[in-house]
PATI-215120 format. One line per 2 residues: for each residue x, y, z of N, C-alpha, C. Coordinates in Angstrom, 1 decimal, decimal comma. Each point is the difference from the previous one (the first is absolute). Layout:
<nodes>
X Y Z X Y Z X Y Z; ...
</nodes>
This chain:
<nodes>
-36,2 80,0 84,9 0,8 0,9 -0,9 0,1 1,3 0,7; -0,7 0,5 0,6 -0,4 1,1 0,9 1,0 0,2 0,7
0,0 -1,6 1,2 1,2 0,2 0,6 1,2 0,1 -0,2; 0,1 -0,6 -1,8 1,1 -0,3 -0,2 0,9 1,3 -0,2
-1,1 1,0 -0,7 0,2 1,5 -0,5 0,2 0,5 1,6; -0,3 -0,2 0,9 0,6 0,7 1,6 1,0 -0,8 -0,1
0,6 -1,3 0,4 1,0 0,0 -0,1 1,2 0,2 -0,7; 0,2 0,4 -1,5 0,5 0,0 -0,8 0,3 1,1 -1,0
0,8 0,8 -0,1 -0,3 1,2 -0,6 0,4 -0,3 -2,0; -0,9 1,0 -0,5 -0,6 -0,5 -1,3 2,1 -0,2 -0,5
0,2 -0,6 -0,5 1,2 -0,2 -1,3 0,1 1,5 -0,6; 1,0 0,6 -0,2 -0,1 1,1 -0,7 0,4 -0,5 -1,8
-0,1 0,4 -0,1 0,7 -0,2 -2,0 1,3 0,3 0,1; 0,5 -0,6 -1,3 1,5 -0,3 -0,2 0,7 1,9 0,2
-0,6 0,7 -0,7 0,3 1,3 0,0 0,0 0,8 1,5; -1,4 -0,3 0,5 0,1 0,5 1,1 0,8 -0,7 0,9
0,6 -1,0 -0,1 1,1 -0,6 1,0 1,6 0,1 -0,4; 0,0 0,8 -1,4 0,6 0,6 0,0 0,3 1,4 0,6
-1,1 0,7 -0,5 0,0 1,2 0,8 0,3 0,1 1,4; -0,5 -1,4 0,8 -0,1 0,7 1,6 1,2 -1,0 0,2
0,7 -0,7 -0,9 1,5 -0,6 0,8 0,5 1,2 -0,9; 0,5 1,1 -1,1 0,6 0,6 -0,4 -0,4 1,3 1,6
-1,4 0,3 0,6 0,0 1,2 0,6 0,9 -0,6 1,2; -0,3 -1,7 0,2 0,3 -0,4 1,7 1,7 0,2 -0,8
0,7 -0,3 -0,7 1,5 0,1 0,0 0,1 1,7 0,2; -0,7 0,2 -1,2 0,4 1,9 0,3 -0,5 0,5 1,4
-0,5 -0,2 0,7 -0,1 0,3 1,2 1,0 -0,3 1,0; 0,5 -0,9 -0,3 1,2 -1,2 1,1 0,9 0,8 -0,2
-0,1 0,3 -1,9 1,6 1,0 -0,4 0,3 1,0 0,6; -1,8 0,6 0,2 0,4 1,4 0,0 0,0 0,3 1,6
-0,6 -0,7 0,7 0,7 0,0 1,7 1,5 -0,4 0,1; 0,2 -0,9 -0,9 1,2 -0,8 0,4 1,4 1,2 0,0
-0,6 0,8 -1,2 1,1 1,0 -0,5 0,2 1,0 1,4; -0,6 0,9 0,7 0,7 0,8 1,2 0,5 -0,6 0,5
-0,2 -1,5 0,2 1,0 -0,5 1,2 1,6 0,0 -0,4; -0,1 -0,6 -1,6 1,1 -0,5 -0,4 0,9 1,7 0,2
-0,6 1,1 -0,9 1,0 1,1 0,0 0,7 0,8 1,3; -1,1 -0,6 1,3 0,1 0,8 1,3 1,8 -1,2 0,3
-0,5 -1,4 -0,6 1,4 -0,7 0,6 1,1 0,3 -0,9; -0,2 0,3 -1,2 1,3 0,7 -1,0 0,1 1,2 1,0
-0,7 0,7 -0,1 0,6 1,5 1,3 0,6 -0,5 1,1; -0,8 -0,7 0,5 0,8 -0,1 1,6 1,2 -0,8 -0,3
0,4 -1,1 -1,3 0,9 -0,3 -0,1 1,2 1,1 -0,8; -0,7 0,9 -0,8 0,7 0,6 -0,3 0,8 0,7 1,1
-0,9 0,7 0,9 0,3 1,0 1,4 0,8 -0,9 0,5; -0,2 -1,3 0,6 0,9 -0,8 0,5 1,7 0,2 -0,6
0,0 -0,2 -1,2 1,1 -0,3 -0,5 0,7 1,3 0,0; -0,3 0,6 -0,3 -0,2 1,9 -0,2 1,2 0,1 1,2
-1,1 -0,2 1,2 0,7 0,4 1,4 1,2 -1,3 0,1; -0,2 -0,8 -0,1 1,1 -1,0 0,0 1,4 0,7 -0,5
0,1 0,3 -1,6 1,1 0,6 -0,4 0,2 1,1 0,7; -0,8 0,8 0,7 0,5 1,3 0,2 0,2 -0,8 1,4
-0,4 -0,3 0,9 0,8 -0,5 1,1 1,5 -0,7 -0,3; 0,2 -1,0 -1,2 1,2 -0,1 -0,4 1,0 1,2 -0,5
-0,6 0,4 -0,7 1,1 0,8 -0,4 0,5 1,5 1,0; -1,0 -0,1 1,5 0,3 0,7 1,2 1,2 -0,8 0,5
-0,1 -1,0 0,2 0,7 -1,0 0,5 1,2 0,1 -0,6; 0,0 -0,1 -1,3 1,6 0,4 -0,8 0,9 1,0 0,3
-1,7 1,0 -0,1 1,3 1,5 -0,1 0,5 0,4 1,8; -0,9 -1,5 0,6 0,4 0,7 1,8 1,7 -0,9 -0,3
-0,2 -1,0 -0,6 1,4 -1,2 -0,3 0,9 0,8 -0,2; 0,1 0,4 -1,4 0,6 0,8 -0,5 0,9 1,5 0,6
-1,3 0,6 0,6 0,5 1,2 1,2 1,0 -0,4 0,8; -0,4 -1,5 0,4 0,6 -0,1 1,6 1,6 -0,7 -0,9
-0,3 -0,4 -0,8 1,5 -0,6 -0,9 1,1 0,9 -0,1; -1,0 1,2 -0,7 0,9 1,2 -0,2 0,8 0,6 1,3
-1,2 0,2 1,2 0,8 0,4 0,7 1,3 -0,9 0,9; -0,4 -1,1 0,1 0,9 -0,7 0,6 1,3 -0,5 -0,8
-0,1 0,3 -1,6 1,3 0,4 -0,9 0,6 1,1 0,4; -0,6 0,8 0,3 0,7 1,6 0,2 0,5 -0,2 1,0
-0,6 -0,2 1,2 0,4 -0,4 1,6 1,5 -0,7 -0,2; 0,0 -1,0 -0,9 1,4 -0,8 -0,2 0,5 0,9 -0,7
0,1 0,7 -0,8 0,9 0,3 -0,7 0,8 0,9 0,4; -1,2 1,1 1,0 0,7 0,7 0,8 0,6 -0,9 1,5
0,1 -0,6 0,1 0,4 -0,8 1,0 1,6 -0,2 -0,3; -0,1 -0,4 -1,8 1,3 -0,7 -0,4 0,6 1,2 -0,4
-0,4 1,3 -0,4 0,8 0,8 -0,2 0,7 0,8 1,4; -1,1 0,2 0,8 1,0 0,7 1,3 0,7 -1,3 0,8
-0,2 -1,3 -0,1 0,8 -0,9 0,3 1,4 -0,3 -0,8; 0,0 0,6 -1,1 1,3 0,4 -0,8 0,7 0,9 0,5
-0,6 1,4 0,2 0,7 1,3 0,4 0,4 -0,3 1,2; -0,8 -0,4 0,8 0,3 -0,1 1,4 1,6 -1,1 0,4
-0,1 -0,5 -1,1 1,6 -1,6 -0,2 0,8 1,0 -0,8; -0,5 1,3 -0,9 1,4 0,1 -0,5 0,6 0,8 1,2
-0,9 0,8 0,6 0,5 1,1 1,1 1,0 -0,9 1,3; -0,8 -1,0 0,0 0,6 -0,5 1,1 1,2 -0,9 -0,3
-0,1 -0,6 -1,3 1,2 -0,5 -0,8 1,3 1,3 -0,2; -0,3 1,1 -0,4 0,6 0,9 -0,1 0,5 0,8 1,4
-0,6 -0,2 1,2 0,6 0,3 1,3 0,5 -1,6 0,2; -0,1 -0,7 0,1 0,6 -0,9 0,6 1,5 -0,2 -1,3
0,0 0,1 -0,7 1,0 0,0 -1,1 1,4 0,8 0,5; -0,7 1,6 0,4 0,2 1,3 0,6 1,3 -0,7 1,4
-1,2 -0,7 0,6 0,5 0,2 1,4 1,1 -1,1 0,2; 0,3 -1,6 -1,4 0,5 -0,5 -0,1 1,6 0,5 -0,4
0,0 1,2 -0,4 1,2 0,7 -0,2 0,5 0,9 0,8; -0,7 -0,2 1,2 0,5 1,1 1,2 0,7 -0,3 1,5
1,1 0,1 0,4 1,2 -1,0 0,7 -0,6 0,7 1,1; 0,2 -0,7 1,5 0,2 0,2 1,1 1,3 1,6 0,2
0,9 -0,8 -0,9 1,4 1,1 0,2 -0,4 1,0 -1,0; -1,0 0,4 -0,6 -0,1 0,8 -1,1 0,3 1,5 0,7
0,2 1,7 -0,4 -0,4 0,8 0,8 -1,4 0,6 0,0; -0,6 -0,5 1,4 -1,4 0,4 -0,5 -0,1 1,5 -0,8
0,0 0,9 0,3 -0,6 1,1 -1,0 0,2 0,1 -1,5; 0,9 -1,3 -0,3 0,3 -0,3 -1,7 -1,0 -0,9 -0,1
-0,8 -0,9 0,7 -0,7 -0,9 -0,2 -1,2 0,4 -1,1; 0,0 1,4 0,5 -1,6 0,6 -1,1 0,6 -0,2 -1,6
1,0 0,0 0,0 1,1 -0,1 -1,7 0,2 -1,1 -0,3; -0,8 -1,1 0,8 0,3 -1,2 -1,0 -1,3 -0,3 -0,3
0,1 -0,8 -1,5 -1,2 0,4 -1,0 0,7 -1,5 -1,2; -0,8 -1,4 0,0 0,4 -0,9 -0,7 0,1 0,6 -1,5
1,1 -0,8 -0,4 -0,4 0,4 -1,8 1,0 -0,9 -0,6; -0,8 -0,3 -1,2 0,2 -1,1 -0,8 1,5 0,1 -1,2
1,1 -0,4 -0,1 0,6 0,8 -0,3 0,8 -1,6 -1,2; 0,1 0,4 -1,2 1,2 -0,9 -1,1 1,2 0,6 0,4
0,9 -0,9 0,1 1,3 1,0 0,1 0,5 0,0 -1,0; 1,4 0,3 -0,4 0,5 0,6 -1,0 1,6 -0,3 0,2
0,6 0,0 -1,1 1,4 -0,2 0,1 0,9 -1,4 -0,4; -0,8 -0,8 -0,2 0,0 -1,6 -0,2 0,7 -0,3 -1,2
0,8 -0,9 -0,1 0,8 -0,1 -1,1 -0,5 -1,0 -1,2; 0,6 1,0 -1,4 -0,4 -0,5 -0,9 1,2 0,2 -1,2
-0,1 -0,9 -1,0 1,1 -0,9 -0,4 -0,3 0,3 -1,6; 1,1 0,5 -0,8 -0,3 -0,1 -1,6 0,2 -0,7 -0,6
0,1 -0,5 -1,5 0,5 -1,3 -0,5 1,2 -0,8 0,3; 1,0 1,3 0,2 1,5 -0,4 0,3 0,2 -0,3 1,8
-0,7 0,4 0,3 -0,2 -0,3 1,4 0,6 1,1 1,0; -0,3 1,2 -1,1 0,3 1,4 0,9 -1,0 0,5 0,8
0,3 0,3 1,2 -1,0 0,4 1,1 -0,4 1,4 -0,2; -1,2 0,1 0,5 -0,8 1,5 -0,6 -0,9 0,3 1,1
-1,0 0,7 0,4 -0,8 0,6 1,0 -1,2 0,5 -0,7; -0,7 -0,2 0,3 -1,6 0,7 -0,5 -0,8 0,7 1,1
0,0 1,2 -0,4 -1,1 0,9 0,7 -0,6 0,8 -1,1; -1,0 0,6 0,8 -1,1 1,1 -0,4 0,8 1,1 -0,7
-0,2 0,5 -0,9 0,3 1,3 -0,3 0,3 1,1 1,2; -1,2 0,0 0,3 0,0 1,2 1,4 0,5 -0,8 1,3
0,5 -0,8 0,2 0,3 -0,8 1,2 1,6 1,0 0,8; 0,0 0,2 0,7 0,7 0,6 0,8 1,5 -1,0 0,2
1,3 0,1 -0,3 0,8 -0,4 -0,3 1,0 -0,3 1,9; 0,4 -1,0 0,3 0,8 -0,2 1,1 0,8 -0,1 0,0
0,8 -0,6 -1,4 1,7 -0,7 -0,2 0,0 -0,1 -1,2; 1,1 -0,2 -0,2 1,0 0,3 -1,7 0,8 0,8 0,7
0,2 0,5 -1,6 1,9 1,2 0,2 -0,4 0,8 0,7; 0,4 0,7 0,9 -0,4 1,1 0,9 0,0 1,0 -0,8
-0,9 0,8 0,3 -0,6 1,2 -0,5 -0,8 1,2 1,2; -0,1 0,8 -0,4 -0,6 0,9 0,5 -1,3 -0,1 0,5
-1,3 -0,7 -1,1 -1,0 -0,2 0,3 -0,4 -1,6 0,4; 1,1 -0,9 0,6 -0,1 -1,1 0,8 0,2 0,9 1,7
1,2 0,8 -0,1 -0,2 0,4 1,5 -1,1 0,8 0,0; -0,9 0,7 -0,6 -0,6 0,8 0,3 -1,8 -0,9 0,2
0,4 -0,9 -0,8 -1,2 -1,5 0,6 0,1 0,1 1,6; 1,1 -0,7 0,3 0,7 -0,5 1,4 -0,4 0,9 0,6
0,0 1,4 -0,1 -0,2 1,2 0,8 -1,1 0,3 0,6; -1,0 -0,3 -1,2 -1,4 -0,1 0,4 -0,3 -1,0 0,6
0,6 -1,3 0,4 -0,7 -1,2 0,9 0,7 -0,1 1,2; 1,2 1,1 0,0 1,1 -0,4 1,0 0,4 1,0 1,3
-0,7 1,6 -0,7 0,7 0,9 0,4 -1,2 0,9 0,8; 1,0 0,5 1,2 -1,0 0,4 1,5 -1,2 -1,2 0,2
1,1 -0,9 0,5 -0,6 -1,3 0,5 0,2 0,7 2,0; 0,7 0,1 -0,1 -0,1 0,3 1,5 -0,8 1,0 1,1
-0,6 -0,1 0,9 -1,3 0,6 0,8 0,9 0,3 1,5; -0,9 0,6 0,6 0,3 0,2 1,1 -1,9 -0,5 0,8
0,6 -0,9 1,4 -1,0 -0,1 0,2 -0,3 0,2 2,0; -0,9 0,6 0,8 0,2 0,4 1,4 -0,2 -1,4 0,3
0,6 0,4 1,7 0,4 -0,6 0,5 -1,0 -1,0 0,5; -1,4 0,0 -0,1 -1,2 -0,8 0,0 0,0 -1,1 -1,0
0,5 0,5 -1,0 -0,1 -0,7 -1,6 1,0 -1,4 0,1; 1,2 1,0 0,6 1,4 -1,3 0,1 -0,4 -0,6 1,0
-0,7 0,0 1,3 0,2 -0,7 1,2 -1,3 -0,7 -0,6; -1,2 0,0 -0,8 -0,4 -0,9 -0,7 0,5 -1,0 -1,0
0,8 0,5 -0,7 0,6 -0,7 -1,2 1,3 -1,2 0,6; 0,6 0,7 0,9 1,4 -0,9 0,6 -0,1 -0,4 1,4
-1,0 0,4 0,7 0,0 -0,7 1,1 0,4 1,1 1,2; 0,2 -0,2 1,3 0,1 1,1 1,0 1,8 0,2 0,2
0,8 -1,1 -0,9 1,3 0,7 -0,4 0,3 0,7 -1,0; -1,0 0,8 -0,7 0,3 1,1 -1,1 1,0 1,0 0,3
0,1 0,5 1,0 0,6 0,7 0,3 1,7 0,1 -0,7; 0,8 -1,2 0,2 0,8 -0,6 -0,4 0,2 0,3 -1,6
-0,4 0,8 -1,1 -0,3 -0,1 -1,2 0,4 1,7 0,1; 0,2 0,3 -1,7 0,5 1,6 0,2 -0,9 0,8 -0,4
-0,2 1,1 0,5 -0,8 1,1 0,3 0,3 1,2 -0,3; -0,4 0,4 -0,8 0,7 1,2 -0,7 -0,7 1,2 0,9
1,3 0,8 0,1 -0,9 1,1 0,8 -0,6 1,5 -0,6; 0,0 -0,3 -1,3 -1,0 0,9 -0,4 0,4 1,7 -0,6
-0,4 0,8 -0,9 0,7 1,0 -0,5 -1,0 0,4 -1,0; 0,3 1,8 -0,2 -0,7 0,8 -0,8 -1,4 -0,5 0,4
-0,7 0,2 1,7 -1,2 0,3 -0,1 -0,5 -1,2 0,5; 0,4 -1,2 -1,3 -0,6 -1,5 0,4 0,7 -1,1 1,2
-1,2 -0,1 0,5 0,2 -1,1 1,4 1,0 -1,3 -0,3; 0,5 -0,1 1,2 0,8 -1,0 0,3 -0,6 -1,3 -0,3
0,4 -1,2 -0,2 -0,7 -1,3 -0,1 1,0 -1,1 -0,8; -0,4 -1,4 0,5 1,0 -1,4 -0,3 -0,5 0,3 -1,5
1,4 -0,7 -0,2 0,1 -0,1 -1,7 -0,5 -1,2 -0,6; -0,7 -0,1 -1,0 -0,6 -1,0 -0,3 -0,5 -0,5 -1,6
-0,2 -1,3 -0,5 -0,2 0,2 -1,3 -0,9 -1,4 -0,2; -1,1 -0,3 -1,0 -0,3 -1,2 0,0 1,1 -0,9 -0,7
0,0 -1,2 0,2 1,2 -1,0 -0,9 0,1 -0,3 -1,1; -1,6 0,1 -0,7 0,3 -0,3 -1,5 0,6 1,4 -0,4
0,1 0,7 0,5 0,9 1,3 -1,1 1,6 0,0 0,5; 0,2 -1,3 1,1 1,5 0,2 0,2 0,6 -1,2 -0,9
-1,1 -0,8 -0,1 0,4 -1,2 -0,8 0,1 0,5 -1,7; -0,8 0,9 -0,2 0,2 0,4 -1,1 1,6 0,7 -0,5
0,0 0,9 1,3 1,1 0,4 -0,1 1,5 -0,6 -0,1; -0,1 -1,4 0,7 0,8 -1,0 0,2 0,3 -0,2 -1,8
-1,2 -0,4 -0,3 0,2 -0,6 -1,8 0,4 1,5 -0,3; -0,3 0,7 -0,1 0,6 1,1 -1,1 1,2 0,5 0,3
0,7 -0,9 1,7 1,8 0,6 -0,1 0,7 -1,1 -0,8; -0,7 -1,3 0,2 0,6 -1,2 -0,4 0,0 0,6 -2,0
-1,0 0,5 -0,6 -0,1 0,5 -0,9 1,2 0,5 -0,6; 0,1 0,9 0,9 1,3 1,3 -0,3 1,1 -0,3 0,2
0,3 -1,2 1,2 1,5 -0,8 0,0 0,4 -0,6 -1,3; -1,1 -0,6 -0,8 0,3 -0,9 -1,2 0,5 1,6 -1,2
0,0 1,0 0,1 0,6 1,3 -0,4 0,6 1,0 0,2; 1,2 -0,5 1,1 0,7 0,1 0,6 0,3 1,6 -0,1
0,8 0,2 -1,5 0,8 1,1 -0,5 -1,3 1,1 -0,6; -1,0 -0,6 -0,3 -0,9 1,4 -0,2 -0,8 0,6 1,4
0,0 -0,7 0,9 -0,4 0,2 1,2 1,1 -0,1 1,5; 1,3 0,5 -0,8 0,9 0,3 0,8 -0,3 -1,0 1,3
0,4 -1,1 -0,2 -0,2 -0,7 1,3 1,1 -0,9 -0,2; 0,5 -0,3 0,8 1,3 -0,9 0,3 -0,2 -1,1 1,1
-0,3 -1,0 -0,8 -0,6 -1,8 1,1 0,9 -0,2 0,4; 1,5 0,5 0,0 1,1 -0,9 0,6 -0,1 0,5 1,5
-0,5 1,2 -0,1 0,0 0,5 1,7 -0,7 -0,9 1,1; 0,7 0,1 1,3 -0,6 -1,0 0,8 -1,5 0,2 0,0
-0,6 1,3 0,6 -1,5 0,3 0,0 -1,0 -0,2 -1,2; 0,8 0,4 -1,5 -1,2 -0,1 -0,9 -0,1 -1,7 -0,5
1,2 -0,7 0,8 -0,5 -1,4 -0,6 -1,0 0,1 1,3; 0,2 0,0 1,6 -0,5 -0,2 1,0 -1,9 0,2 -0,3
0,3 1,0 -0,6 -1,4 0,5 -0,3 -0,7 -0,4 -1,4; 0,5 -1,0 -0,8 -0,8 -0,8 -1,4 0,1 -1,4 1,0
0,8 -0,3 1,1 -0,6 -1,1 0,7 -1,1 -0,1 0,5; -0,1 1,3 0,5 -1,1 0,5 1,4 -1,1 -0,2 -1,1
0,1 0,7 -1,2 -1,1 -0,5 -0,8 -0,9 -0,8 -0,9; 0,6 -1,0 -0,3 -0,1 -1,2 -0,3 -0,6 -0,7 1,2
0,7 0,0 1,1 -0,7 -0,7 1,2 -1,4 -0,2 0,3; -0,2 1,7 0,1 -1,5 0,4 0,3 -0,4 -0,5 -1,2
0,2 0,2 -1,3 -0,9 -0,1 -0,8 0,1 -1,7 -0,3; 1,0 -1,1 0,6 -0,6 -1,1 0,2 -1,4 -0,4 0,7
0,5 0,8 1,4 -1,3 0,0 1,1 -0,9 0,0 -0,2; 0,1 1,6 -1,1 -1,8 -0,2 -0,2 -0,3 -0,7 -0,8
0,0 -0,3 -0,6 0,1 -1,1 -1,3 -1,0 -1,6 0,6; 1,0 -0,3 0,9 -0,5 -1,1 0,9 -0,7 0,4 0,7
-0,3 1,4 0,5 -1,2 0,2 0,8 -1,1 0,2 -0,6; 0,0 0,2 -1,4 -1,3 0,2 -0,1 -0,6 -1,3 -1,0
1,1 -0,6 -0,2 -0,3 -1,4 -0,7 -0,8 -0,3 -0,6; -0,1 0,8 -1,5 -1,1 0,1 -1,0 0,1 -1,2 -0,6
-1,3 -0,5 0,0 -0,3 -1,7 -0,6 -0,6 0,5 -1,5; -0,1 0,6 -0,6 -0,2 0,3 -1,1 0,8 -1,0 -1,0
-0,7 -0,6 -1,0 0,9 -1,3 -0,7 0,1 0,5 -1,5; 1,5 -0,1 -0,3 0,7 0,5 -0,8 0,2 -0,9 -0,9
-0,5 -0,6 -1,3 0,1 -0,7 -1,2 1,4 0,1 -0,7; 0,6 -0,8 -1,0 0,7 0,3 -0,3 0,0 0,0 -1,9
0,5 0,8 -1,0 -0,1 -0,5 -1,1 1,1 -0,7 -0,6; -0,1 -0,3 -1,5 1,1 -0,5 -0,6 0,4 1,5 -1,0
1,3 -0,2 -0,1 0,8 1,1 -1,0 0,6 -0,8 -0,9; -0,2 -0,1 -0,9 0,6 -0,9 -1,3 1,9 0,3 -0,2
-0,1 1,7 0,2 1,2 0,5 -0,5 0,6 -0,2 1,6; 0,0 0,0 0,9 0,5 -0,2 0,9 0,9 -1,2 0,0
1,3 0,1 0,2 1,1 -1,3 0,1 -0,9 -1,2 -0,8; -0,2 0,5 -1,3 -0,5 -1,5 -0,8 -1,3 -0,4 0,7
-0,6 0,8 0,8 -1,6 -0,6 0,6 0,2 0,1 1,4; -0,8 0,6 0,9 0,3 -0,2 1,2 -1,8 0,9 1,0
-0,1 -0,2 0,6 -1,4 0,4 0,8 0,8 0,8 1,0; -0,9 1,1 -0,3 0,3 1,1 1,3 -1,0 0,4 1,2
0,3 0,6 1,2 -1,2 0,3 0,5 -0,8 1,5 -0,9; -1,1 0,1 0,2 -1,3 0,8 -0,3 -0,1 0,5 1,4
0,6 1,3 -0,2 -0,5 0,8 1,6 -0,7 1,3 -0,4; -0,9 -0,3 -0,7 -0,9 1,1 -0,5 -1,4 -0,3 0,8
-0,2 -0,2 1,1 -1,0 -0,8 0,4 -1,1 0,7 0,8; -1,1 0,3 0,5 -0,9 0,7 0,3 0,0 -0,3 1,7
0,4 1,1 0,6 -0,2 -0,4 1,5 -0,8 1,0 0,6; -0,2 -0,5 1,3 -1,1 0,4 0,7 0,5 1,4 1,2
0,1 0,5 -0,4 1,3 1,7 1,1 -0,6 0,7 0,6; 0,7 0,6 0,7 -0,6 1,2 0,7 0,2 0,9 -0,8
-0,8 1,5 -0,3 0,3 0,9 -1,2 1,2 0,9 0,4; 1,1 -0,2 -0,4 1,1 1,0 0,3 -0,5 1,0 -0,2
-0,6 1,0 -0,9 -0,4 1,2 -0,2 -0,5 0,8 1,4; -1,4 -1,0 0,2 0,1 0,9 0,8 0,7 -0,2 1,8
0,4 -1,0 0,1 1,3 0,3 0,8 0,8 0,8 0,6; 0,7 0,5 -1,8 0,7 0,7 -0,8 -0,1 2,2 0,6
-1,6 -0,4 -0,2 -0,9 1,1 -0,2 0,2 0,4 1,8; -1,0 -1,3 0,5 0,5 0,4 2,1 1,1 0,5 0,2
1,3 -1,2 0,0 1,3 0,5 0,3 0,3 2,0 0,0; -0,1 -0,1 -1,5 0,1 1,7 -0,7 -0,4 1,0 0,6
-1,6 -0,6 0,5 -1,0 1,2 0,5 0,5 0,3 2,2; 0,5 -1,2 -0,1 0,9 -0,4 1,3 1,1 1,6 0,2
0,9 -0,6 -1,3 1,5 0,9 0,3 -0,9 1,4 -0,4; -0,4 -0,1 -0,5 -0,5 2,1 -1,1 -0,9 0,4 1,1
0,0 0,2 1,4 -0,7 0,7 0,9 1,3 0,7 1,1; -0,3 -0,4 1,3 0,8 0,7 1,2 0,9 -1,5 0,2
-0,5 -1,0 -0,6 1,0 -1,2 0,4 0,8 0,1 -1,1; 0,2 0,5 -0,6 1,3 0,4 -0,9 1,3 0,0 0,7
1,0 -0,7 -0,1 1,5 -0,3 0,1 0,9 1,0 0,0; 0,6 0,5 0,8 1,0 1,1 -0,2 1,6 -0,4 -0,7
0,6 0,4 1,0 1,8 -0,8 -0,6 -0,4 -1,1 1,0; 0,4 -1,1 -0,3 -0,5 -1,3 0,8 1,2 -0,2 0,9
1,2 0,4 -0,7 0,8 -0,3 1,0 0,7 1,1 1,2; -0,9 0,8 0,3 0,2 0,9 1,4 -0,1 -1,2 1,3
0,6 0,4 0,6 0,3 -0,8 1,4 -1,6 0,2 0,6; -0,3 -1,8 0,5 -1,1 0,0 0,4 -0,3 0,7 1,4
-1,3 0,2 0,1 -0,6 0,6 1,4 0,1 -0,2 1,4; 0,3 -1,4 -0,1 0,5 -0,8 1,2 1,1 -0,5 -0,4
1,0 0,6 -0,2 1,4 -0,8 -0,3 0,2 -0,4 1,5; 0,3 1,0 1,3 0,3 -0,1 1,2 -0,5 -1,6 0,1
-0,9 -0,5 -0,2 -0,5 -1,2 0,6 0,3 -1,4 -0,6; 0,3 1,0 -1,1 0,3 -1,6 -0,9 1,6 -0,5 -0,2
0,5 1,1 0,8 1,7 0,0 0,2 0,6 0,7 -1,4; -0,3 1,1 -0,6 0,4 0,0 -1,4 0,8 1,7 0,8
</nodes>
């Protein structure tokens, strides 16, 4: 029994085996517990730094989004400006002739233009015209303030220009061409004019022939018919030379001959801006190249056999 008592430790009682399995759990508990909160921490801290490394990661995403939106956008916007400029010179330069006179060349300037004048039809099928209130008037009954239109697009069209200018413009036989020799002060120089203001001029005699008796003009004469031929001609020429593809629609007029479709020449084309043309030419003649009596005997008559 002795031995058995060394081998064998005494049984405790139900209580006390309560007690030392309630101390041995609360003991287990209560070591067990620092471990668990240190791995809630370190998992907390883990996670902790996890999001904050993600949401570094976002706002680096995000940064770099942003900027490489902006990089494009300015990309797309001066890749715009850069196409209108270069659209807008190449547009420029598409309206500018070999034969043009260079120092007018700075006066051409595209512009978008409806025209005007196009015929329109009332119930009875009486023809009428529509313009702007303030639109500047070209034809109808002759009047005072039709020529005085004409005046302003037509008048001191002619320049004088040296002899550098013409042996540029016509070639090294300028000479050949008349040359005014000059008076009150202002220098001598070939006479000269751009062609839209002679073509203009052309339409506004053709104008005045169709009003014979209030513009004292008499077409039976050899030269004033000679000269509504001369103009018509040219103003075929250019016509064909410049051969506007611009496409002209046509409508219907009910009152017209019981129904009939007309052209629509109200149409939007693509021009050079007369104005300021208009403006060159002007600033041309209103200096020392201003025109004297044009028809004084030229400078070189001896040479030209005159």
């Amino acid at each position: 029994m002795n031995s058995s008592k060394g081998q064998y430790a005494s049984l405790p009682t139900s209580d006390e085996s309560a007690v030392t399995a309630r101390n041995h759990y609360d003991e287990e508990v209560t070591l067990n517990l620092p471990d668990d909160h240190e791995n809630e921490a370190a998992d907390s801290q883990r996670r902790a730094s996890a999001k904050n490394e993600d949401r570094g990661f976002r706002r680096k995403v995000s940064i770099n989004i942003f900027i490489a939106f902006a990089l494009l956008l300015a990309a797309f916007f001066s890749g715009a400006a850069v196409s209108l400029i270069f659209t807008s010179t190449d547009q420029r330069q598409a309206l500018i002739y070999p034969t043009d006179y260079p120092p007018a060349r700075d006066a051409v300037e595209a512009a978008t233009i409806k025209f005007s004048g196009g015929a329109y039809f009332d119930e009875q099928g009486e023809p009428y015209f529509h313009y702007d209130h303030d639109q500047a008037r070209y034809f109808g009954p002759p009047s005072h303030k039709i020529d005085r239109a004409w005046d302003k697009i037509i008048k001191h069209r002619y320049f004088l220009i040296s002899d550098e200018e013409a042996r540029e413009a016509w070639g090294p036989d300028y000479e050949q061409y008349y040359k005014w020799p000059g008076q009150d002060g202002i220098s001598s120089g070939y006479v000269a004019g751009i062609d839209v203001l002679h073509k203009l001029h052309c339409v506004n005699h053709i104008r005045k022939a169709l009003n014979p008796d209030y513009y004292n003009m008499t077409a039976s004469t050899k030269f004033q018919r000679y000269h509504i031929d001369h103009c018509l001609d040219i103003i075929r020429q250019s016509l064909e030379c410049s051969s506007d593809l611009t496409l002209n629609p046509t409508r219907w007029w009910p009152g017209l001959d019981d129904g009939k479709n007309f052209i629509d020449s109200d149409q939007v084309h693509t021009c050079r801006n007369f104005t300021k043309v208009r403006q060159w030419a002007f600033a041309r003649w209103d200096s020392w190249h201003r025109v004297g009596d044009r028809h004084s005997p030229p400078v070189n008559a001896e040479s030209l056999g005159l």
